[in-house]
C-alpha positions in Angstrom: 32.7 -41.3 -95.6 32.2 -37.2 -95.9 34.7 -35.1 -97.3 37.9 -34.1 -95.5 37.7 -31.4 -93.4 40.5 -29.6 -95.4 39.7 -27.4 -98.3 41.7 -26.0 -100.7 42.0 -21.8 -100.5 40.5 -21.5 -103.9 37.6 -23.0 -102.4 36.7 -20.5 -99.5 35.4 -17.9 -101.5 31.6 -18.0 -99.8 32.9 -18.2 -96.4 32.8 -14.9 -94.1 35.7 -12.5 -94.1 38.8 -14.1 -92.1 39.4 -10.4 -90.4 36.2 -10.9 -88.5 35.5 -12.2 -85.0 35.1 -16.3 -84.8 32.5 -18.4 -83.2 34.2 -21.0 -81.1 32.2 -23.5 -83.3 33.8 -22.5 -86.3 37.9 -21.5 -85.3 39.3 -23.9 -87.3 37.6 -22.3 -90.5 38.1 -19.0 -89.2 42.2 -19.9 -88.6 41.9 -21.5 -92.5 40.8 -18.0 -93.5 44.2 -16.4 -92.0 46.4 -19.0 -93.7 44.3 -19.0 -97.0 45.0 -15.1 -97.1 49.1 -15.7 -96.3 49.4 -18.6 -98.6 47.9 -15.9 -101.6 50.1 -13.3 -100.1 53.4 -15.3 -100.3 52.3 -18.1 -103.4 49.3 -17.3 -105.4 49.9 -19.5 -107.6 49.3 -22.1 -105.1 45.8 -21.3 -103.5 44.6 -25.1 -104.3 46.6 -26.4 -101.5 44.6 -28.4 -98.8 45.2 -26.5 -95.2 44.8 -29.2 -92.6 44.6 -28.0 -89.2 45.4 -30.9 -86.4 45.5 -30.8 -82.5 49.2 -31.1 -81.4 49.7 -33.5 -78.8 51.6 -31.2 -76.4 49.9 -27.7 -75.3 53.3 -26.0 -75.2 53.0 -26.4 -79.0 50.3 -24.9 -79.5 46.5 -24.6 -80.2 46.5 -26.0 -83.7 49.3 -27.0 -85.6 49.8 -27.1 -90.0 52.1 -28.8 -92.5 51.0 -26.5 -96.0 54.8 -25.3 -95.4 56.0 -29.1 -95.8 53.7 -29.7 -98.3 55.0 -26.7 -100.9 58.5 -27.5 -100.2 58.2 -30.0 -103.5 56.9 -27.1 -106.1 58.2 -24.2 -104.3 61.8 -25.1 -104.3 62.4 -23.8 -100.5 62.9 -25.3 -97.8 59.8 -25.6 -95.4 61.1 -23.5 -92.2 62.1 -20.6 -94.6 58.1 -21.1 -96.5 56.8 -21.3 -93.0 58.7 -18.0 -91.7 56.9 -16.5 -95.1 53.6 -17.2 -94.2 54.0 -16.5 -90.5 55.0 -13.2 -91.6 52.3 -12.9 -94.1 49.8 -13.7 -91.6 46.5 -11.2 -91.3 46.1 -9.4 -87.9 43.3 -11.5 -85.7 41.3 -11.0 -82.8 41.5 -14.9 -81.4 45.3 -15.8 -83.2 48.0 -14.6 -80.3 50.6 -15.7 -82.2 52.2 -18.5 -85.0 55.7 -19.9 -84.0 57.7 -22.6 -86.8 58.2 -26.1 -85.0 60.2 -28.7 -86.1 61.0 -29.0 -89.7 58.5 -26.5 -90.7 55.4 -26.9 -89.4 53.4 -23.7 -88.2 51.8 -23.5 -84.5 49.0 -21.6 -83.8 48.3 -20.3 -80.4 44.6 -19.0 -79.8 44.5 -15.6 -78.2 43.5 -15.9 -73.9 40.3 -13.5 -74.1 39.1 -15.9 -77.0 39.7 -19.2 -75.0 38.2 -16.8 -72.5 34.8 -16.6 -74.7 34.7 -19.7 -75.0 32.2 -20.0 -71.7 29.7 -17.4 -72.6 29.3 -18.8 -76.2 28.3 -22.1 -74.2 25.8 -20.8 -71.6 24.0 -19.1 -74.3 24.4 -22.2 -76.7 23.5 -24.5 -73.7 22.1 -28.3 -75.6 22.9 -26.6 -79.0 26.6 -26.5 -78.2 28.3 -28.6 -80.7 25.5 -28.7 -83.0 26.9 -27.7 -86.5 26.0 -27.9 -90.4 28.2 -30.0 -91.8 25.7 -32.3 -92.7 23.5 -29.5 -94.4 20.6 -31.1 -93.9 21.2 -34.0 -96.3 19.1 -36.7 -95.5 20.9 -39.9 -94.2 19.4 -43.4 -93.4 21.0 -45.6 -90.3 19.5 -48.8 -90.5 21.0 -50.5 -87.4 20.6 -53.9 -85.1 18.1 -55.9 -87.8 18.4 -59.0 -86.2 16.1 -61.9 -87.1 13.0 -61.5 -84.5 13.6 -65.7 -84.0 14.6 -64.9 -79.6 15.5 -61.6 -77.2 18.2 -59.8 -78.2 21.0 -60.8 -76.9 24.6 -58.7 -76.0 25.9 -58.9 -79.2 22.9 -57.4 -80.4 23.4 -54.7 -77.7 26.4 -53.0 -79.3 25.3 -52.5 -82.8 22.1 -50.9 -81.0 24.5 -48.5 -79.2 26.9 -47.8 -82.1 23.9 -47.7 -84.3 22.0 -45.0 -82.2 24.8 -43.0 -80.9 25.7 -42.7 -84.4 22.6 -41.7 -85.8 22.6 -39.1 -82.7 26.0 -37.8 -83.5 24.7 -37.2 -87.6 21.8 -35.4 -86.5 24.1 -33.0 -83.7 26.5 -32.4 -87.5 23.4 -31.4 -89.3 22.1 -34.2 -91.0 18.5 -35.5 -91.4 18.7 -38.8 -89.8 15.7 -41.4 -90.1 16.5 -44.6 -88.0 15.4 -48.2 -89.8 15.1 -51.7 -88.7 14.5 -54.2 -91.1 12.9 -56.9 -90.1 13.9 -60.0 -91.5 10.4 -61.4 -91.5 10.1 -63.7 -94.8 13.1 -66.9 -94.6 14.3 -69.7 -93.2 15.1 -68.5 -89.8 11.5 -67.6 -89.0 10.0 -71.1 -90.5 12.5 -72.8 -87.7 11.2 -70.3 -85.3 7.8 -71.5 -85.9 8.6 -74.9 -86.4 10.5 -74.9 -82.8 7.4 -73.3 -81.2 4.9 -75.7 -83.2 7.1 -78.7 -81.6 7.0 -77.6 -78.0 3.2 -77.5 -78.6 2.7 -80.7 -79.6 5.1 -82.1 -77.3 2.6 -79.8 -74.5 -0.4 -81.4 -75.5 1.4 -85.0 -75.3 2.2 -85.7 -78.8 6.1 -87.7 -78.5 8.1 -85.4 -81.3 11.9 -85.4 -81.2 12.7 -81.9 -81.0 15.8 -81.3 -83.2 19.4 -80.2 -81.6 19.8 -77.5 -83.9 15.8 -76.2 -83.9 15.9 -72.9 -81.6 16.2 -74.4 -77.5 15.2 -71.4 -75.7 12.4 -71.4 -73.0 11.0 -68.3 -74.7 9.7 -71.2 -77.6 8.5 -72.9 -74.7 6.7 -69.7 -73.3 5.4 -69.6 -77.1 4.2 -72.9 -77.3 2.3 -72.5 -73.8 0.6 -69.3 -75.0 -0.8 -70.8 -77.7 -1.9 -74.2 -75.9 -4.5 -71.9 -73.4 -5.7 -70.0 -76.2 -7.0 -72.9 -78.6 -6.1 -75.9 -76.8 -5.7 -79.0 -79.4 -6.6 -77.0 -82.6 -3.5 -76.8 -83.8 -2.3 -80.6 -83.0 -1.3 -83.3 -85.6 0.1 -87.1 -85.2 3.9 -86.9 -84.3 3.8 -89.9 -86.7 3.0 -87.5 -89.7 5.2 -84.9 -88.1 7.9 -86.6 -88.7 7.0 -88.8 -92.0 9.5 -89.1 -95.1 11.9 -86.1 -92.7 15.2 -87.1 -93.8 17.8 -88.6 -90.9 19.3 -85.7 -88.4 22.3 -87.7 -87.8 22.8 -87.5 -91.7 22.2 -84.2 -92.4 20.5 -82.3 -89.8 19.6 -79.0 -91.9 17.5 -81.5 -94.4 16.2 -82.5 -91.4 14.6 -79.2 -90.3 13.8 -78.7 -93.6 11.6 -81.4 -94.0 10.2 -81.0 -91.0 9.2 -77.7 -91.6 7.6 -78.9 -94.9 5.2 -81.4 -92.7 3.9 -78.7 -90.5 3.2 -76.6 -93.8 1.6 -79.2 -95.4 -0.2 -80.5 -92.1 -1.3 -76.8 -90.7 -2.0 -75.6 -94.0 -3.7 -72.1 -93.6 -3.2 -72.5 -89.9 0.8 -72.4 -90.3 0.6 -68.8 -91.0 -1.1 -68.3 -87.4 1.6 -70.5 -85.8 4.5 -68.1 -87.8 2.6 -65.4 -87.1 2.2 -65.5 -83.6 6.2 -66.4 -83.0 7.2 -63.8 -85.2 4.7 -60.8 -83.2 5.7 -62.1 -80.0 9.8 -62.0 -80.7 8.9 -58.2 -82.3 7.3 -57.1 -79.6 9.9 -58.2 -77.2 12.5 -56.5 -79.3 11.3 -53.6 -79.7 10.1 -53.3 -75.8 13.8 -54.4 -75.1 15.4 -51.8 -77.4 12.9 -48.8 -76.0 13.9 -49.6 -72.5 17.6 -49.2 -73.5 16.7 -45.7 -75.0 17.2 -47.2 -78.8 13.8 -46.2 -80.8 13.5 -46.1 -84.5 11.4 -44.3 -87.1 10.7 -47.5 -89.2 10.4 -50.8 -89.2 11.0 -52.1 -92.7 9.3 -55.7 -93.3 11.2 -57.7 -95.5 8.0 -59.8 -96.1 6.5 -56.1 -98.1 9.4 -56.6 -100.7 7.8 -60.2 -101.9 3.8 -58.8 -101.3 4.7 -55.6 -103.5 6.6 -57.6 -105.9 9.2 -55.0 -105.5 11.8 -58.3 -105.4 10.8 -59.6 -108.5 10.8 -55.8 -109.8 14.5 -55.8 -108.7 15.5 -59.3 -110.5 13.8 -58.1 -113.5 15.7 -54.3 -113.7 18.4 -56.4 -113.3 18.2 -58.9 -116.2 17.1 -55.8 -118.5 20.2 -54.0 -117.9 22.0 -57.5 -118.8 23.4 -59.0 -115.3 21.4 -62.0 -115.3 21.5 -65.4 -116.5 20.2 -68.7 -116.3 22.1 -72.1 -115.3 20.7 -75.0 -114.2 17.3 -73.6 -114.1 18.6 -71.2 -111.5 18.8 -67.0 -112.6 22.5 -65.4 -111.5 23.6 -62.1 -110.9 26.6 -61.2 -112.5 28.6 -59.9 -109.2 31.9 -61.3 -110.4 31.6 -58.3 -112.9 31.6 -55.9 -109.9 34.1 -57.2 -107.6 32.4 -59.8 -105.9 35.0 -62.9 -105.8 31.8 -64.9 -107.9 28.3 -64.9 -109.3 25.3 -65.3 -107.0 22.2 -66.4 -107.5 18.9 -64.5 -106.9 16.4 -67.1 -107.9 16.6 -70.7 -107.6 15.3 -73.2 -110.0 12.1 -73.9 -107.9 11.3 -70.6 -108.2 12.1 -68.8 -104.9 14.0 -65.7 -104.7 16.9 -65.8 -102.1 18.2 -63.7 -99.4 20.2 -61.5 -101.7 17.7 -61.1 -104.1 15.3 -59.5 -101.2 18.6 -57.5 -100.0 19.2 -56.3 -103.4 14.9 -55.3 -103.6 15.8 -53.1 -99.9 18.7 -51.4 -101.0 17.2 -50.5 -104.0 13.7 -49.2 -102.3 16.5 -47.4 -100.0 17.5 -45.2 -103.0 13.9 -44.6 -104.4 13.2 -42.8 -101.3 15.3 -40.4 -102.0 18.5 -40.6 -99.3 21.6 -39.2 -100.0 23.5 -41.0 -98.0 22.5 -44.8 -96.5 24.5 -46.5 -93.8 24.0 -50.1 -92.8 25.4 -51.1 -89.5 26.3 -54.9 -90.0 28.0 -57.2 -87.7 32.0 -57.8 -88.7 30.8 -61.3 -90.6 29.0 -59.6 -93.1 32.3 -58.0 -94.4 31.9 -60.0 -97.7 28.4 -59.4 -98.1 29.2 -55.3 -99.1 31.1 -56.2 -102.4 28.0 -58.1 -103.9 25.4 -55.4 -102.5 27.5 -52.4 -103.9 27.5 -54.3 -107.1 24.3 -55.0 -107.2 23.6 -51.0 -106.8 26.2 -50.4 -109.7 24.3 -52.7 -111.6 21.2 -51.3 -111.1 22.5 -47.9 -112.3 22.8 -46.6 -108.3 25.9 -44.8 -106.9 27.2 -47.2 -104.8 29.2 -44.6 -103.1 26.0 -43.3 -101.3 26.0 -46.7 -99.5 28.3 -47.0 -96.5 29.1 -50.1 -94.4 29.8 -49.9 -90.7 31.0 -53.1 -89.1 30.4 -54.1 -85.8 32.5 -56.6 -84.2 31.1 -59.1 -81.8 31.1 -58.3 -78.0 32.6 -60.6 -76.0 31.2 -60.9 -72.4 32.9 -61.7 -69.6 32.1 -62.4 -65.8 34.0 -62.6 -63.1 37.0 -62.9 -65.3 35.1 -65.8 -67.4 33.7 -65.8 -71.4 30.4 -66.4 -71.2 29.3 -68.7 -74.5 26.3 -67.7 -76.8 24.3 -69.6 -79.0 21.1 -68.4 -80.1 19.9 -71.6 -81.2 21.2 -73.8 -77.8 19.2 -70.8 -76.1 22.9 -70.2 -74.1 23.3 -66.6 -74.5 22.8 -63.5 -71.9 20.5 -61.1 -73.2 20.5 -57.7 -73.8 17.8 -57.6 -70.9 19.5 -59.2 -68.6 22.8 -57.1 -69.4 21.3 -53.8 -68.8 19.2 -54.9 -65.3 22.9 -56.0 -63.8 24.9 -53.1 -65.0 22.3 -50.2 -65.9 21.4 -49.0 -69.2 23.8 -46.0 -69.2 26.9 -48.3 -68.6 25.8 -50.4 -71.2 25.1 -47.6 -73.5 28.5 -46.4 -73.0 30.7 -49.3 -72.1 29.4 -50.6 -76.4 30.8 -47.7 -77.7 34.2 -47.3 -75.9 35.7 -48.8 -79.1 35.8 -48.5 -82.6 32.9 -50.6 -83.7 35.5 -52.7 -86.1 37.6 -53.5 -83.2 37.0 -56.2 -80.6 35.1 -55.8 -77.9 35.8 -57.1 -74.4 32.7 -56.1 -72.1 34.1 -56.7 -68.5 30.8 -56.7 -66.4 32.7 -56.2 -63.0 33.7 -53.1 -64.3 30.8 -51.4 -65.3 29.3 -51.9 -62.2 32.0 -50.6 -60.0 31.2 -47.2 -58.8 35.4 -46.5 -58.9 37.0 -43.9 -61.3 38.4 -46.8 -63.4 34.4 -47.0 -64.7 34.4 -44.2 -67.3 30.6 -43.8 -67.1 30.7 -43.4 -63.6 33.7 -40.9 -63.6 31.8 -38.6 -66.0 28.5 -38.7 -64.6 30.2 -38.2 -61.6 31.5 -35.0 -63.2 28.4 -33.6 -63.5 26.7 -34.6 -60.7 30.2 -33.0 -58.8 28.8 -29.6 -60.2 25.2 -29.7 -59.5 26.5 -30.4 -56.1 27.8 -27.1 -56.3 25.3 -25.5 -57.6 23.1 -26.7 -54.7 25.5 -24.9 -52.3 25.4 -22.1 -54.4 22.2 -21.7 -55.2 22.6 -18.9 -57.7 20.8 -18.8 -61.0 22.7 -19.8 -64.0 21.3 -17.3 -66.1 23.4 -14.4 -64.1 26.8 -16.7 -64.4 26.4 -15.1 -68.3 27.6 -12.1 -67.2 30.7 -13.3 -64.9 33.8 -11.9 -65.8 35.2 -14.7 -67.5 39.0 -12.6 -68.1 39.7 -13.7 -64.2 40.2 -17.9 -65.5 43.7 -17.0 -66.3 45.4 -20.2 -64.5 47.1 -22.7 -66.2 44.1 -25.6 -65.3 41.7 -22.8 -66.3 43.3 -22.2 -69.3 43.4 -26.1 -70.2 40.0 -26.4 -69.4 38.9 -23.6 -72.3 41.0 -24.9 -74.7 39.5 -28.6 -73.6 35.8 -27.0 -73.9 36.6 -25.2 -77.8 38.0 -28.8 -78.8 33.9 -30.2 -78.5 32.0 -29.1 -81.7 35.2 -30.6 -83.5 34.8 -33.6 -81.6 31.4 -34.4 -82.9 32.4 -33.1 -86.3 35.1 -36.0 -86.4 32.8 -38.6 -84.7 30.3 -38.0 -87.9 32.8 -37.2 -90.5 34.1 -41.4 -89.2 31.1 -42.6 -87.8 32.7 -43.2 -85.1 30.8 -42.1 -81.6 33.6 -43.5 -79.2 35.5 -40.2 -80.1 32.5 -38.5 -78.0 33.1 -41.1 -75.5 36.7 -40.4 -75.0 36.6 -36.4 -75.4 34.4 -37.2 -72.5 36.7 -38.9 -70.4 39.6 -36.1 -70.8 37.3 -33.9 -70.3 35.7 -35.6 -66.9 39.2 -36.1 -66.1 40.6 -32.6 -66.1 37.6 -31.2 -64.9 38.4 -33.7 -61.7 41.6 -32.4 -61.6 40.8 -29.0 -61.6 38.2 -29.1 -58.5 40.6 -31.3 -56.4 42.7 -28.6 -56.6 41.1 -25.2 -56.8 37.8 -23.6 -55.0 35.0 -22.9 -56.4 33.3 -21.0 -54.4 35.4 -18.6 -53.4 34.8 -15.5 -51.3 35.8 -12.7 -53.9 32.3 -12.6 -56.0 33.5 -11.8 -59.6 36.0 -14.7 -59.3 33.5 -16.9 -57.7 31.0 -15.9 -60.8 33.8 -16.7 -63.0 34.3 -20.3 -61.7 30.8 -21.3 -61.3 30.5 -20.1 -65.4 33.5 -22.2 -66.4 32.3 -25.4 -64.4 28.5 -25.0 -65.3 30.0 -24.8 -69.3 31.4 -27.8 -68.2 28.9 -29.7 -67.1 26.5 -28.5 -70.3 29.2 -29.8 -72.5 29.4 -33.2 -70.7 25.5 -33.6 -70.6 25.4 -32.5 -74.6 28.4 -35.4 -75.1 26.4 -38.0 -72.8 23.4 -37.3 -74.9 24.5 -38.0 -77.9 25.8 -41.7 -76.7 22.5 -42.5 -74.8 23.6 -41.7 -71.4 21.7 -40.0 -68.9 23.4 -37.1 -67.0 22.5 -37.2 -62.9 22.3 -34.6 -59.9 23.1 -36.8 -57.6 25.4 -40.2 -57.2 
């Protein structure tokens, strides 16, 4: 999605002298800088080489670990232990580098000097919320457009997790220095919302007496019914019309229930007339509502709501069709116009308008995505459930075609949560009205287990929510063993109670145990957590630095005291455990999660 973290030497010219003290926001740049200067010292001619800087998985083998030696073995014509020696040798004197050791068959290990680790705690009390916060994204301005489900019913858990991946992500950009505006488009002008109002319309009639068959595959919830009700006590009979007409010339449902609800719907148009926009209208205003009320209780807000019904009242679809046919991708058969997607890696040719005349779904989506670029984003992401994969080849096209980069547009896909209860798959089915909703989800496990329990997973992998577990108050629930973390050292502030503003002064040189040392090292390893979460929009690497963290931190007050007699090393504790707890409350932010005193 963003450019790799590694850059080549020749590359690093505007970045601040490598002999200078580094921020622990920016070490991995800073320990760049010293291997930049060695690679120039030992082959100059080489200074376009990528140095990639990795965690290693053990901490006997270092801070940071690097493979340039392997990687100039090829051109160099030496073997990578005796490169790697070269550079080692060649490396510039540093304040926060204790040493660099060869590993293996030549890679270079990089061990952070203690007093930096050390510094680490400081730089965090005085960063406090901005901790992590860097400017990677330089303030480029990024669209998420995230959950976008058709207003036809409440949200329901599947909805829930693109919500969470959406938001988190969107959270995690801004934290990396983008400028992050939040969109739902609301899929207000199609089919699904003329069997919305067609459902509703039914239950009214059937309310007021009239006998109507109400179709199988119509939408069965009892929120139509609620619909149908509201609209009964405000104008009583107005809106009723002989089920005999309702249902005159509507094809057979056993034969082809679709054509069925299609002709259906055409009655009601035909029989409402101007009142069928009231009936859509009102089913439409009342599923918004709900959603967005839903979505602002789980802490998911946006800064637009996009109608898709604008694109057709602006003509701005009929603007797209038409760029499209002047640049040569359109043409006619059987009456209907096509879009030459085939041309552009789509496996065939779509059509945008059909030969009655109406534009299609695409067409609209192609109208969106352009009005996307015309305000001026440089980067737009669409969060998409997982079986819209082969909907992106046709949309990039369609953005090639139109002149667009369609580099700027990224895809996330969000696989389908699967719920279960006590050990059991609950089925969904919007339409059948079987489905738990998000609502309902979030009152029996909380919002903040919900929030987190969505994005414990890549959003393209499957997603088992087990329900039993997020309520358990056990340390198998990773929500509750972090917020437990905190809410472990508030406890000990309240026994302290010191002010945290003189724990910035604590002598910070006395955390010289193993634990304490893991910890620090742990604490540095943040701002590159949310660096990676943005650079692979991927938010459940904040949710598991969170975890190791939450789990260490555990580890470490089972087993040491805190509060100690001896003041300077009872300063120095409280400092390392309050940066702790800033650090888990910045990472719990960023995924929607609240952070709490007392459990």
């Amino acid at each position: 999605m963003f450019s790799a973290s590694a850059a080549p030497c020749a590359d690093t010219g505007s970045r601040p002298d490598p002999m200078t003290q580094a921020s622990p926001m920016d070490i991995k740049a800073r320990l760049a800088e010293l291997l930049c200067a060695a690679l120039k010292n030992v082959a100059p001619d080489q200074i376009n080489t990528s140095i990639v800087l990795e965690r290693p998985k053990l901490a006997q083998h270092g801070d940071y670990a690097c493979n340039v030696a392997l990687q100039l073995a090829k051109v160099l014509q030496r073997a990578p232990r005796e490169i790697a020696a070269q550079l080692i040798a060649a490396l510039p004197a540093s304040p926060y580098l204790e040493k660099a050791e060869i590993a293996g068959a030549g890679f270079i290990n990089l061990f952070l000097t203690r007093s930096f680790k050390q510094g680490i705690v400081n730089h965090i009390l005085q960063a406090g919320a901005d901790y992590g916060k860097s400017g990677l994204g330089r303030n480029k301005k990024v669209q998420v457009e995230f959950v976008s489900a058709n207003p036809t019913g409440p949200l329901h858990v599947g909805h829930g997790r693109g919500a969470a991946f959406g938001a988190s992500l969107a959270n995690v950009l801004a934290a990396a220095g983008f400028d992050v505006t939040r969109e739902y488009y609301v899929n207000d002008a199609g089919r699904q919302m003329d069997i919305l109002a067609l459902s509703t319309w039914l239950r009214y009639l059937q309310l007021a007496g009239e006998a109507v068959p109400f179709p199988p595959n119509a939408y069965q919830g009892d929120y139509v019914r609620d619909m149908a009700r509201q609209i009964l006590a405000a104008h009583d009979k107005r809106y009723v019309r002989p089920a005999a007409q309702v249902v005159a010339g509507v094809p057979d449902a056993a034969a082809d229930a679709e054509a069925h609800l299609d002709g259906l719907i055409a009655n009601a148009r035909r029989l409402l007339g101007g009142d069928y926009e009231y009936i859509h209208g009102h089913a439409l205003n009342e599923q918004l509502a709900d959603c967005r009320d839903d979505l602002a209780e789980f802490g998911v807000t946006f800064d637009h709501w996009f109608s898709e019904r604008s694109l057709y009242d602006s003509g701005m679809v009929e603007l797209a069709v038409k760029k499209l046919e002047q640049r040569g991708h359109v043409y006619v058969q059987d009456g209907a116009k096509w879009f030459r997607s085939s041309r552009f890696g789509d496996e065939k040719d779509r059509v945008v308008q059909r030969e009655n005349g109406q534009y299609t779904y695409f067409a609209s989506d192609i109208a969106y995505h352009l009005n996307k670029f015309e305000r001026g984003f440089d980067l737009v992401i669409d969060v998409w459930g997982a079986d819209h994969h082969g909907y992106i080849p046709r949309v990039k096209g369609a953005l090639e075609a139109l002149g667009l980069n369609k580099e700027q547009l990224t895809i996330a896909l969000v696989q389908f949560a699967v719920l279960y209860r006590n050990g059991q798959k609950v089925s969904m089915s919007t339409r059948a009205g079987e489905f738990v909703t998000l609502r309902e989800l979030r009152r029996e496990v909380g919002n903040d287990a919900a929030r987190f329990f969505y994005v414990l997973r890549k959003s393209d992998q499957h997603l088992d929510f087990d329900l039993d577990l997020a309520k358990s108050q056990s340390n198998e629930n990773p929500v509750y063993y972090i917020q437990y973390a905190h809410a472990r050292v508030c406890s000990v502030h309240e026994q302290w109670s010191g002010g945290v503003a003189s724990l910035k002064d604590a002598d910070t040189s006395l955390l010289d145990s193993q634990h304490e040392l893991a910890l620090l090292a742990r604490l540095i390893e943040y701002p590159e957590a949310v660096e990676l979460a943005a650079r692979e929009m991927a938010p459940h690497v904040i949710a598991f630095y969170l975890k190791e963290l939450a789990g260490e931190f555990h580890s470490y007050y089972n087993a040491t005291r805190v509060l100690v007699d001896e003041e300077a090393l009872r300063l120095a504790r409280l400092a390392l455990v309050t940066a702790i707890r800033q650090v888990l409350r910045n990472g719990l932010f960023l995924l929607g999660v609240s952070a709490p005193e007392k459990m």
